[in-house]
C-alpha angles and dihedrals in degrees: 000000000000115000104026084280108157117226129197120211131185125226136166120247101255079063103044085054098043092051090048087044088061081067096053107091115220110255126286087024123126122219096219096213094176110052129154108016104351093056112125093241091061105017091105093056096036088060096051091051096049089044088049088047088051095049094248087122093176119187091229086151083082100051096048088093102046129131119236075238078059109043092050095049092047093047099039106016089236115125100215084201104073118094103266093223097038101032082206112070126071133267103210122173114221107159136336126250111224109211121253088026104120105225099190 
């Protein structure tokens, strides 16, 4: 295929199958889909060191030990915290109710 032409082609359908069977991977096997620089175990440091080379030096070493509180006040300007009728009072987590468990 030169020049982004599209070609049909006929098979039957033994072949059609065969060639869409080369894709299945035998069982217990894993497709990798992020290899090199985008893998998951060197992707942190990968990004720092593009953004370095393109000139986007971001100081990303301050922001690792954000709180979600944190993140969300630094990026919209809007403190979660805050009680949404009031705007005055605090929003604090202490537990998490789970549905369908009786608290009384």
């Amino acid at each position: 295929m030169s020049n982004n032409e599209l070609k049909e082609m006929t098979l039957s359908a033994m072949e059609f199958i065969r060639r869409f069977l080369l894709h299945v991977l035998p069982f217990r096997f894993m497709k990798i889909r992020y290899y090199g620089f985008l893998a998951n175990i060197c992707k942190a440091k990968a990004i720092l060191l593009i953004r370095r080379l393109i000139g986007k030096d971001m100081e990303a070493r301050l922001f690792i030990n954000e709180t979600l509180q944190e993140k969300v006040l630094r990026l919209t300007g809007k403190d979660i915290t805050l009680c949404p009728h009031c705007k005055i009072g605090r929003m604090v987590y202490r537990a998490l109710l789970l549905p369908g468990l009786n608290t009384s």
